[in-house]
LUMKE-815509 format. One record per residue (C-alpha): residue number from 0; residue in three letters; x, y, z. Coordinates in steps of 0.05 Angstrom, whole numbers. Layout:
// residues N
{seq: NUM&type: ALA&x: X&y: Y&z: Z}
...
This chain:
// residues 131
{seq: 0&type: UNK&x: -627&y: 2693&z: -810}
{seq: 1&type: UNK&x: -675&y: 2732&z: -847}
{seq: 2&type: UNK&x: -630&y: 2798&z: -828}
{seq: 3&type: UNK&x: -569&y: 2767&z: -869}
{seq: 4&type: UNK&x: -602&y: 2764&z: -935}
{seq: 5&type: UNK&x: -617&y: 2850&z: -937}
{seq: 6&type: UNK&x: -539&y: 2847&z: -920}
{seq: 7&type: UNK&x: -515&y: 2798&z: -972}
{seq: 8&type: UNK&x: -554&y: 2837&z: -1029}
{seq: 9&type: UNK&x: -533&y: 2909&z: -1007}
{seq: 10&type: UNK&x: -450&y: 2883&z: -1005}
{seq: 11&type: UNK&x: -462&y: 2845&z: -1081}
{seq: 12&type: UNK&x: -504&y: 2915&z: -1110}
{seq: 13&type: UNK&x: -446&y: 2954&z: -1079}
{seq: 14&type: UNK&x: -392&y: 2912&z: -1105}
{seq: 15&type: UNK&x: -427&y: 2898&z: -1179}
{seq: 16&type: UNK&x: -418&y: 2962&z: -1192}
{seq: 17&type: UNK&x: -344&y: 2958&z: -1178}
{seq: 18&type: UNK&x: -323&y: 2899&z: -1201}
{seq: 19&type: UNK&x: -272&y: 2905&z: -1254}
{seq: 20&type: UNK&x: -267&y: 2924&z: -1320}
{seq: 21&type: UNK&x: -288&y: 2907&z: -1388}
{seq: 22&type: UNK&x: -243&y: 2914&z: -1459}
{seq: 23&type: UNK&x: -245&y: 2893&z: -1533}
{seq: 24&type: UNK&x: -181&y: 2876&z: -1552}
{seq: 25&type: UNK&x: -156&y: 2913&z: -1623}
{seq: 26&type: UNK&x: -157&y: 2849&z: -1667}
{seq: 27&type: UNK&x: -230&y: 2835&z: -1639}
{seq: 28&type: UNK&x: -259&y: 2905&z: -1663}
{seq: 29&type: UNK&x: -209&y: 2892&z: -1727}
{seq: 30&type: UNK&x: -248&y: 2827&z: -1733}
{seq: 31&type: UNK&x: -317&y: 2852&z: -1728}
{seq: 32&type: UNK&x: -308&y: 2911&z: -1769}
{seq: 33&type: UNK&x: -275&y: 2870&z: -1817}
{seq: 34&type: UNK&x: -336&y: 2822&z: -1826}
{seq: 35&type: UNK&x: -391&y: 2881&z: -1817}
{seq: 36&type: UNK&x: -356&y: 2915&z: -1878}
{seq: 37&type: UNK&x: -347&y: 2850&z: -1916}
{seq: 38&type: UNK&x: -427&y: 2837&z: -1917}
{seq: 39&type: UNK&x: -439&y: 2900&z: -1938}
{seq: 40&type: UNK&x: -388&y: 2910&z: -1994}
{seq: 41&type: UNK&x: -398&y: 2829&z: -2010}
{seq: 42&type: UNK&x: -318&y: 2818&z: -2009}
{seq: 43&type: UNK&x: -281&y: 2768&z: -1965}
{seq: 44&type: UNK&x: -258&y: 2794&z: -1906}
{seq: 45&type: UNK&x: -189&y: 2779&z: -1914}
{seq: 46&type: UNK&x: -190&y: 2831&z: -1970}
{seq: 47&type: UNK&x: -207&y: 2896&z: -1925}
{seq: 48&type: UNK&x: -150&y: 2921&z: -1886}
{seq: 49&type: UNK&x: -172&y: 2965&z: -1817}
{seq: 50&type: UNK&x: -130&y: 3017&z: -1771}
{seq: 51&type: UNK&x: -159&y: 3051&z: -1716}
{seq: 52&type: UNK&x: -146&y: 3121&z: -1695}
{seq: 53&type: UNK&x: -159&y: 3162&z: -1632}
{seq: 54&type: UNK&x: -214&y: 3215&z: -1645}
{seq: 55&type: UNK&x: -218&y: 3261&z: -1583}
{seq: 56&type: UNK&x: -231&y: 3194&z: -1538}
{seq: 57&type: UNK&x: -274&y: 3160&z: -1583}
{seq: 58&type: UNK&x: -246&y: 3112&z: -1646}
{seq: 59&type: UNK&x: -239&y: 3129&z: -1713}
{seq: 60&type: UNK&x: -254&y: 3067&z: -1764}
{seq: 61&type: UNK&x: -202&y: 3071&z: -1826}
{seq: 62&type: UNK&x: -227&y: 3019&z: -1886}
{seq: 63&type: UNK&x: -182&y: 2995&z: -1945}
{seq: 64&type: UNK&x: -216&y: 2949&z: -1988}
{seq: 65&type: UNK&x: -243&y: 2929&z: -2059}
{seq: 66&type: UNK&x: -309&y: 2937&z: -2083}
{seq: 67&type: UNK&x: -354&y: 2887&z: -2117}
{seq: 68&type: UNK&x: -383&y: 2901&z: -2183}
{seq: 69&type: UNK&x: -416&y: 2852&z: -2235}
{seq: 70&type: UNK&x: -381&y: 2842&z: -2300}
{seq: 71&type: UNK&x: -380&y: 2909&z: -2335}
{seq: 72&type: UNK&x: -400&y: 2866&z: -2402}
{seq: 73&type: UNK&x: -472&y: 2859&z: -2364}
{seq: 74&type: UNK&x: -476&y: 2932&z: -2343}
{seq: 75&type: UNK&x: -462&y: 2947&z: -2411}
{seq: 76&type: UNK&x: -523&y: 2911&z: -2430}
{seq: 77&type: UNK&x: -571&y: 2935&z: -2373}
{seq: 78&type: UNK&x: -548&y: 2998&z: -2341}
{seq: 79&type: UNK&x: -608&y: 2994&z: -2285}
{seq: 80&type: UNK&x: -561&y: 2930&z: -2256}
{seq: 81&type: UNK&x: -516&y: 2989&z: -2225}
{seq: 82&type: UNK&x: -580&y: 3005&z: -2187}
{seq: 83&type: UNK&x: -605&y: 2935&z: -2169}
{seq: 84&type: UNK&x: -530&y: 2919&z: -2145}
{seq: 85&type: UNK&x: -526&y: 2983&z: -2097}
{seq: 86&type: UNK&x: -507&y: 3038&z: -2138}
{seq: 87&type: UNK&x: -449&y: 3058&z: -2161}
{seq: 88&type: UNK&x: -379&y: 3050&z: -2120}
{seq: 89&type: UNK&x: -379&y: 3124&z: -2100}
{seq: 90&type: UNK&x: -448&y: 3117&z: -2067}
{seq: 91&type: UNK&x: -439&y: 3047&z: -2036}
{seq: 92&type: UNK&x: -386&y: 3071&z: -1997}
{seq: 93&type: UNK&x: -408&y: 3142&z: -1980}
{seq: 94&type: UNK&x: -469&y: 3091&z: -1952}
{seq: 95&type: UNK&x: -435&y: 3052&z: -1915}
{seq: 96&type: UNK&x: -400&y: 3105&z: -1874}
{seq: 97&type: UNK&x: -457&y: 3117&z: -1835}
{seq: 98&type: UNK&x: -486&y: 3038&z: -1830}
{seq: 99&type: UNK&x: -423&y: 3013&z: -1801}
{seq: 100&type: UNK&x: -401&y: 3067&z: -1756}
{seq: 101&type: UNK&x: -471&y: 3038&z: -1723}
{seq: 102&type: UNK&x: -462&y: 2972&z: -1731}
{seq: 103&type: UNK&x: -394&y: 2971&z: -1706}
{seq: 104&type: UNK&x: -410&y: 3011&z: -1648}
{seq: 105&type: UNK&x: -479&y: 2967&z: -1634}
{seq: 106&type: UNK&x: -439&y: 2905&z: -1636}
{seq: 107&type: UNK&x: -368&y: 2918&z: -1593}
{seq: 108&type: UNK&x: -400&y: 2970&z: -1556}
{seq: 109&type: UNK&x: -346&y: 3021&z: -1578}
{seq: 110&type: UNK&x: -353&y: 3089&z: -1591}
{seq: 111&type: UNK&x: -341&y: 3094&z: -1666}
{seq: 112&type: UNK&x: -331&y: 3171&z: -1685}
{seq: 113&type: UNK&x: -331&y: 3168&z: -1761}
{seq: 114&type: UNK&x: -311&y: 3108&z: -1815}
{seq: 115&type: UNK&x: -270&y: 3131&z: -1877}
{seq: 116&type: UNK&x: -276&y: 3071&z: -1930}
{seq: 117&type: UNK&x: -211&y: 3082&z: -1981}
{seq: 118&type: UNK&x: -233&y: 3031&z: -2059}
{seq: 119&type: UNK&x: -171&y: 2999&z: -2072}
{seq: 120&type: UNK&x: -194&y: 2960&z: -2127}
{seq: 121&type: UNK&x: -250&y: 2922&z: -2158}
{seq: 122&type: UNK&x: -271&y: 2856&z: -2151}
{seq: 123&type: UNK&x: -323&y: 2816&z: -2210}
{seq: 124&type: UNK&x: -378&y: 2784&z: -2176}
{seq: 125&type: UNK&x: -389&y: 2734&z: -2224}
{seq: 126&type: UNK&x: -458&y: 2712&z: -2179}
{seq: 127&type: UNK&x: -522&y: 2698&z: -2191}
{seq: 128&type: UNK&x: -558&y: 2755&z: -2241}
{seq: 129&type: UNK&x: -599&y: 2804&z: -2202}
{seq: 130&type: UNK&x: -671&y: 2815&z: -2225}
């Protein structure tokens, strides 16, 4: 009896490590990149649009979406808000390049080559004033 359980471990090792196969469906890394860029750009997800290229085996993140900015009658009247709020829209997104290539790839798993974020508009974020 004792023999068996040597046995029964050896065949489930052997077989673990060929059982199957794992995948991420499109819309689920669509989904997650969707709401990794949407924190960081503070817009609602449904406003970022996503495609996904092949990049020598690896994926290639593609990001169309507005950016949030306060009212520019505010910026007007303290120009430091532009660096409280992120920085301008140039350097927010040249940013976030780099953070969600990682965070994509840390959360699906994925190997995420590069992210290229395309503004295509802006979008007041009448919130709370930053201070």
């Amino acid at each position: 009896m004792s023999r068996a359980v040597p046995v029964i471990t050896q065949v489930l090792e052997h077989n673990s490590a060929l059982a199957g196969h794992n995948r991420i469906s499109t819309q689920a890394l669509t989904s997650t990149a969707k709401a990794a860029a949407a924190e960081f750009f503070r817009v609602p997800p449904a406003q970022i649009r996503v495609s996904w290229s092949d990049d020598q085996g690896m994926l290639a993140l593609s990001l169309a979406l507005p950016a949030s900015l306060p009212p520019l009658t505010r910026i007007a009247a303290d120009p430091g808000l532009v660096d409280r709020v992120g920085g301008s829209v140039w350097d927010r997104a040249h940013e976030a390049k780099a953070l969600l290539k990682d965070k994509v790839t840390e959360l699906t798993g994925s190997l995420v080559s590069r992210v290229n974020v395309r503004i295509t508009g802006v979008q007041v974020d009448e919130g709370s004033r930053v201070r």
